[in-house]
C-alpha positions as CSV (number, residue, x, y, z in Angstrom):
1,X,119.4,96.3,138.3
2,X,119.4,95.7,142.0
3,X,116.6,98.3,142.3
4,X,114.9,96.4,139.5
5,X,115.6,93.0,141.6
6,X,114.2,94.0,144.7
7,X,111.0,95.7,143.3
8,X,110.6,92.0,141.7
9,X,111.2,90.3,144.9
10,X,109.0,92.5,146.9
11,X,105.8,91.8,144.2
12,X,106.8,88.0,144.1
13,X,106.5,88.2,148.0
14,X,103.5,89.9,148.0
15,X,101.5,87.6,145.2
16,X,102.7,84.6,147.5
17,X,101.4,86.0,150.6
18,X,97.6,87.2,148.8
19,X,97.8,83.2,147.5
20,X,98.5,81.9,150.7
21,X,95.7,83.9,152.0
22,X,93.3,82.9,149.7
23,X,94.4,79.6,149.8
24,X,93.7,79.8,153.6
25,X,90.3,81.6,153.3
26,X,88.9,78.9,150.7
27,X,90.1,75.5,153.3
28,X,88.7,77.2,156.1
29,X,85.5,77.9,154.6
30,X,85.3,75.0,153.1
31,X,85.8,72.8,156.3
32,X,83.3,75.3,158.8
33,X,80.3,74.8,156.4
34,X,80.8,70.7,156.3
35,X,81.0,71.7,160.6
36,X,78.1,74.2,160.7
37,X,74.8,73.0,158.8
38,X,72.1,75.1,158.6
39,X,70.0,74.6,161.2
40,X,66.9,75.5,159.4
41,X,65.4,75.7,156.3
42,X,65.9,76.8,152.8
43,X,62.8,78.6,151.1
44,X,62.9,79.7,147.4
45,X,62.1,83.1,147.3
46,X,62.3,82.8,143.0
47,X,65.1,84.3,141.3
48,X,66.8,81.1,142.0
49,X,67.6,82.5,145.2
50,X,67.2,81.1,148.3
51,X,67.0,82.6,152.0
52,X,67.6,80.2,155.4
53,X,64.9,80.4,157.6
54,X,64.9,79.3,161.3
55,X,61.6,78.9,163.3
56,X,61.0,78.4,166.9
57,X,57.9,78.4,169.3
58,X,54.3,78.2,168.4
59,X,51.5,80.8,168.9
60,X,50.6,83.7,166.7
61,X,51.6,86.3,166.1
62,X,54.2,85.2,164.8
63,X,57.6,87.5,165.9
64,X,60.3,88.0,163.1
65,X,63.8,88.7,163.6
66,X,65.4,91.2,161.8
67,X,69.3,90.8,162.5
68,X,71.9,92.9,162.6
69,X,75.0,93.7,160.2
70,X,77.2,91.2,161.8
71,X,74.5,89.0,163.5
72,X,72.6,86.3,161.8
73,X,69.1,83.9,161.9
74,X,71.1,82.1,165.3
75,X,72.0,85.6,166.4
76,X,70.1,86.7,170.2
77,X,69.6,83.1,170.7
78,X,68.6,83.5,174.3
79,X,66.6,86.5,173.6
80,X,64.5,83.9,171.3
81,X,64.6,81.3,173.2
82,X,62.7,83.4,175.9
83,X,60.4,84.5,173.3
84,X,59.6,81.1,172.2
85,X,58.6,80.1,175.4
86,X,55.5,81.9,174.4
87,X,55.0,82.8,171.0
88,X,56.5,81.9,167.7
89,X,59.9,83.8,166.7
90,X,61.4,82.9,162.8
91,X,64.9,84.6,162.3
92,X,66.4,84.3,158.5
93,X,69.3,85.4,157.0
94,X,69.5,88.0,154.4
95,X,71.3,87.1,150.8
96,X,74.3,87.4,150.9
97,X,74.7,86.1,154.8
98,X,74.7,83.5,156.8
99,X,73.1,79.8,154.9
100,X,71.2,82.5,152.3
101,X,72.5,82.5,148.7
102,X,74.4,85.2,147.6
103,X,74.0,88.8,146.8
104,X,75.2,90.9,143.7
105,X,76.8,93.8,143.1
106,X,74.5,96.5,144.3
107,X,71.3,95.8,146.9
108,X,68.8,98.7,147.8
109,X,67.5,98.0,151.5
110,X,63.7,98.1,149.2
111,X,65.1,94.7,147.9
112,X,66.3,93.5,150.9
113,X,62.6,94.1,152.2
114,X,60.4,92.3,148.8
115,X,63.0,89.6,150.2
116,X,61.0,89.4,153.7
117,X,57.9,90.0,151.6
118,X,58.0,86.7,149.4
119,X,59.9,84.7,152.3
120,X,57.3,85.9,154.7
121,X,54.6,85.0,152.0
122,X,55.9,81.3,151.0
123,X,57.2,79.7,154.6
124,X,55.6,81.7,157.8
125,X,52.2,81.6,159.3
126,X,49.3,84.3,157.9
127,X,50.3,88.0,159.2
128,X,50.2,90.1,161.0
129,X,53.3,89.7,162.4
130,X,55.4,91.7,165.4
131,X,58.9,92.5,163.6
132,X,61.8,93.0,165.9
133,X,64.9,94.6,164.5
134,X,68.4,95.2,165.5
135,X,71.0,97.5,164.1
136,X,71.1,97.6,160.1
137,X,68.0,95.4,160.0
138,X,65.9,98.3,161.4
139,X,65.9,99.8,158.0
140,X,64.8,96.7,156.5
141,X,61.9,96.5,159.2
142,X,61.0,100.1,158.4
143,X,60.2,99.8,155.1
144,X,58.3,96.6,155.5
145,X,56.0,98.2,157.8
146,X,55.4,101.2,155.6
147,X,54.9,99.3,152.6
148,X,52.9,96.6,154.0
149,X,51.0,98.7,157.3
150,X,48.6,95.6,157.1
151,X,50.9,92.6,157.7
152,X,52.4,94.4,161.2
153,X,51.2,94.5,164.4
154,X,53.8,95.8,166.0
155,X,57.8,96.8,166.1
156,X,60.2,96.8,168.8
157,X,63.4,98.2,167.4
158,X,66.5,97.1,169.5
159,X,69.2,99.9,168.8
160,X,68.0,99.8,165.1
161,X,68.6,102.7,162.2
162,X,65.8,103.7,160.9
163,X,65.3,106.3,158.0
164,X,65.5,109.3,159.5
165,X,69.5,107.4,161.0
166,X,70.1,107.2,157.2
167,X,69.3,110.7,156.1
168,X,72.0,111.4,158.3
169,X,74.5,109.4,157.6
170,X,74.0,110.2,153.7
171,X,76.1,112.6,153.6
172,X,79.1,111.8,155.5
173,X,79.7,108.4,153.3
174,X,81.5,110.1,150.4
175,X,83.2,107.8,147.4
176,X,86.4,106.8,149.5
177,X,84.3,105.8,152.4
178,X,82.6,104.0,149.9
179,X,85.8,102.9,148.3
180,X,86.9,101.2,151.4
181,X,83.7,99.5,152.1
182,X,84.1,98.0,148.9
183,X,87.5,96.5,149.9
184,X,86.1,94.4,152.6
185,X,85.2,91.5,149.6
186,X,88.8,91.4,148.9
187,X,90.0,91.2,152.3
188,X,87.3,88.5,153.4
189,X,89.0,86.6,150.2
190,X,92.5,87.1,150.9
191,X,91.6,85.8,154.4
192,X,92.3,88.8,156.0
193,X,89.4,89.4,158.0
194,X,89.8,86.0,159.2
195,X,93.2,86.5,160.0
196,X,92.7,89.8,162.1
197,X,89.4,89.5,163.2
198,X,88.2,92.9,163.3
199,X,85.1,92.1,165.5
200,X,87.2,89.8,168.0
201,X,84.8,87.0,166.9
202,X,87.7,84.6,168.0
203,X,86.7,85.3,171.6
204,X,83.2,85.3,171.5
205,X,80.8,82.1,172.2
206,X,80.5,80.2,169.0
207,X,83.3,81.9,168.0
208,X,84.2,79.8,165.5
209,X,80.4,79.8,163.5
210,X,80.4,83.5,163.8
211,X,83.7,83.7,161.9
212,X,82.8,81.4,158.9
213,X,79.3,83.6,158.7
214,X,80.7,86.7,159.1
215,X,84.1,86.6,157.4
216,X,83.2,85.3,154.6
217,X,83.1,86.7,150.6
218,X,79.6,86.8,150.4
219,X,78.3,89.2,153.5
220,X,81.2,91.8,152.5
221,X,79.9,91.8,149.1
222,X,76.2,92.5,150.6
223,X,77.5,95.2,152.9
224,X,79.6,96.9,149.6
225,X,76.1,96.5,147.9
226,X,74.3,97.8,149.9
227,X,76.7,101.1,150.5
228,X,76.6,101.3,146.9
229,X,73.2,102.0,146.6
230,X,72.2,103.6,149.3
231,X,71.2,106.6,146.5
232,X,68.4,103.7,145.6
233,X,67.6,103.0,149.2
234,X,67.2,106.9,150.0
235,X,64.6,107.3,147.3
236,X,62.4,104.4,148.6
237,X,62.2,105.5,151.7
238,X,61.5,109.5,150.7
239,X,58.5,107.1,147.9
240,X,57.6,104.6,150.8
241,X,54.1,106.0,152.9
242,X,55.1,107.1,156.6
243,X,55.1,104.7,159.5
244,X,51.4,103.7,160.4
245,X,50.6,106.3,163.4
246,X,49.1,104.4,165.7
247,X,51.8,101.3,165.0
248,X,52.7,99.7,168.6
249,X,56.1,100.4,168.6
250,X,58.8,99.9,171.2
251,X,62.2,101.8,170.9
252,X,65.4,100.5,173.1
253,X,68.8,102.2,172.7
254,X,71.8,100.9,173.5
255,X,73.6,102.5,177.4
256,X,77.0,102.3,174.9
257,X,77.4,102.9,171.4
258,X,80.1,100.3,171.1
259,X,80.2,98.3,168.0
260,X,78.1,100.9,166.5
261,X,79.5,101.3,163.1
262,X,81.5,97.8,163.1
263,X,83.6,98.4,160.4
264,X,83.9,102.2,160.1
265,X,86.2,105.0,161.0
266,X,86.4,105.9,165.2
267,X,85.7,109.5,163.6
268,X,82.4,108.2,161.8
269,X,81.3,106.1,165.0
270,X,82.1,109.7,167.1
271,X,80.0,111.7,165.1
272,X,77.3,109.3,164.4
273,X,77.0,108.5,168.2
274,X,76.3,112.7,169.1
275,X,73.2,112.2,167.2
276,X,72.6,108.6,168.0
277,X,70.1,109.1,170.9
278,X,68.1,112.0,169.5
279,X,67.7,110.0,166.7
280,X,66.4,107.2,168.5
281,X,63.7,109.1,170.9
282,X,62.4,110.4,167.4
283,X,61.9,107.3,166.3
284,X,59.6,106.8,169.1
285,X,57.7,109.4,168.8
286,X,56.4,108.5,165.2
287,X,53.5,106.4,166.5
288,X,51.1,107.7,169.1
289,X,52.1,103.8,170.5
290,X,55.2,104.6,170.8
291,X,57.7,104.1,173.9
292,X,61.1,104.3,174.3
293,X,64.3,103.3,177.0
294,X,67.6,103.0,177.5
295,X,68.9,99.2,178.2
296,X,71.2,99.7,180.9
297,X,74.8,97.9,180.6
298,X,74.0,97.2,177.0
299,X,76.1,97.9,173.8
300,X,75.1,97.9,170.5
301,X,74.1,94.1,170.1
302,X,71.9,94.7,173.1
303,X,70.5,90.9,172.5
304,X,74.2,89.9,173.6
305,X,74.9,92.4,175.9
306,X,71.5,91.8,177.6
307,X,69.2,89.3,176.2
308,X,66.4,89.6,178.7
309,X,65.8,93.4,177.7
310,X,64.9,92.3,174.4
311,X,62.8,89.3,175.3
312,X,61.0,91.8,177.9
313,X,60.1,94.3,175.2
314,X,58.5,92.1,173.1
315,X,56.4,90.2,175.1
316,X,55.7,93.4,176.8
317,X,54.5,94.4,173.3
318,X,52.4,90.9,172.9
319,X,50.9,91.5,176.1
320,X,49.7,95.1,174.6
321,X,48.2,93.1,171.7
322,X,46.6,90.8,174.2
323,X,48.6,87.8,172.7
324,X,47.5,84.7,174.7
325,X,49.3,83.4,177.3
């Protein structure tokens, strides 16, 4: 009986504490999206789905910002600013993130890109259009550009994966890496991930935006999707017709590999970071316009870590164009 009793206690204590945290995570969302408006626009992209869109600038082409994992359409803001100064940048967030609607269950990255497709289509000036990527949204950028060689004019890929970064990841995410992707839904709603902070948002500039966008249901449930389907996404890419050869295309890598995998293993982040730079220099060398360099004193997010590099490279890459001044 006093075994019996305990085990009681311990599951009382424990269904408590999970509605405590939920409780937690549902106020505090609650009260940062009454504090943090979207600062853009929402644009139907059918489906009933909608994707925020946030445009600065004027002058064509127009640049798009593909964000990272953990970044969002205010991500890089100085890096856009600069860019602004001179040309037209539009950032958006994909379902699922930031002031988008949500994602479901499983997401191939070909979705994520007929997303761009129809946003880019229904709220952004005529193409083409110089896509800049960072991290995850590399992939998305990728595909764009080999389905669509027409509407691009040029890519400048800031520390991005790419295809050839997913062929070799494939392998290594087996169904318990999987698995524990797929918990990150339950501990953004048990107000975990806000409670521990993972990606020390807590400390960073705006910390406090960054924690409802990132730590939030809806962006672990695109991430799980995502991982989910990356079988899907695989076969697109191996479908998808290669990168145009004589795309402009600018390659920077990250000086540290920091923040790489943000919420994987220090094992996976090890052995993805051997092949990280080989992988990168390839990349470059897929278009007879392509360069590539290392952003000294830069992680990862190399448009936090060093803003200027990425501002640099694409107006570097307009200047290629002959963009006007």
């Amino acid at each position: 009986m006093r075994v019996k009793r305990l085990v009681l206690v311990v599951l009382a204590t424990l269904l408590m504490a999970a509605a405590a945290g939920a409780l937690y995570q549902t106020l505090s969302v609650r009260r940062d999206a009454a504090r943090f408006p979207p600062p853009g626009r929402l644009v139907d992209v059918g489906g009933g789905r909608r994707l925020h869109l946030l445009c600065i600038g004027d002058g064509r082409p127009t640049v798009i910002f593909e964000a990272s994992m953990s970044s969002s359409s205010v991500s890089f803001a100085e890096a856009r600013a600069a860019i602004a100064r001179r040309m037209r940048i539009c950032s958006y967030d994909r379902m699922g993130t930031g002031w988008s609607d949500g994602a479901p269950a499983t997401i191939s990255i070909g979705a994520l890109a007929d997303d761009l497709d129809r946003l880019l289509d229904r709220a952004v000036a005529s193409p083409p259009y110089i896509v800049e990527a960072a991290s995850i949204g590399g992939l998305v950028a990728e595909l764009y550009a080999r389905r669509h060689p027409e509407r691009v004019a040029g890519l400048v890929f800031v520390d991005a994966g790419h295809s050839a970064v997913l062929e070799s990841i494939a392998p290594r995410v087996t169904a318990t890496v999987a698995a524990e992707a797929c918990l990150l839904p339950l501990a953004a709603r048990l107000g975990l991930l806000r409670a521990i902070d993972p990606l020390g948002l807590r400390r960073a500039p705006a910390g406090d935006e960054a924690m409802w966008r990132i730590y939030r249901v809806e962006p672990m449930t695109m991430f799980c999707g995502i991982v989910r389907d990356r079988e899907t996404t695989l076969r697109e890419f191996r479908e998808a017709p290669p990168l145009r050869a004589d795309v402009p295309l600018t390659v920077l890598t990250a000086e540290s590999t920091g923040g790489l995998i943000p919420f994987g293993s220090a094992a996976q982040n090890e052995e993805l970071a051997r092949d990280w730079l080989n992988l990168q220099q390839q990349l470059s060398r897929r278009s007879s316009r392509g360069t590539w360099r290392m952003v000294a004193g830069s992680d990862h997010l190399i448009g936090n870590s060093q803003p200027h590099a990425v501002a640099t490279a694409v107006l570097d890459l307009l200047d290629q164009l002959g963009a006007p001044e």
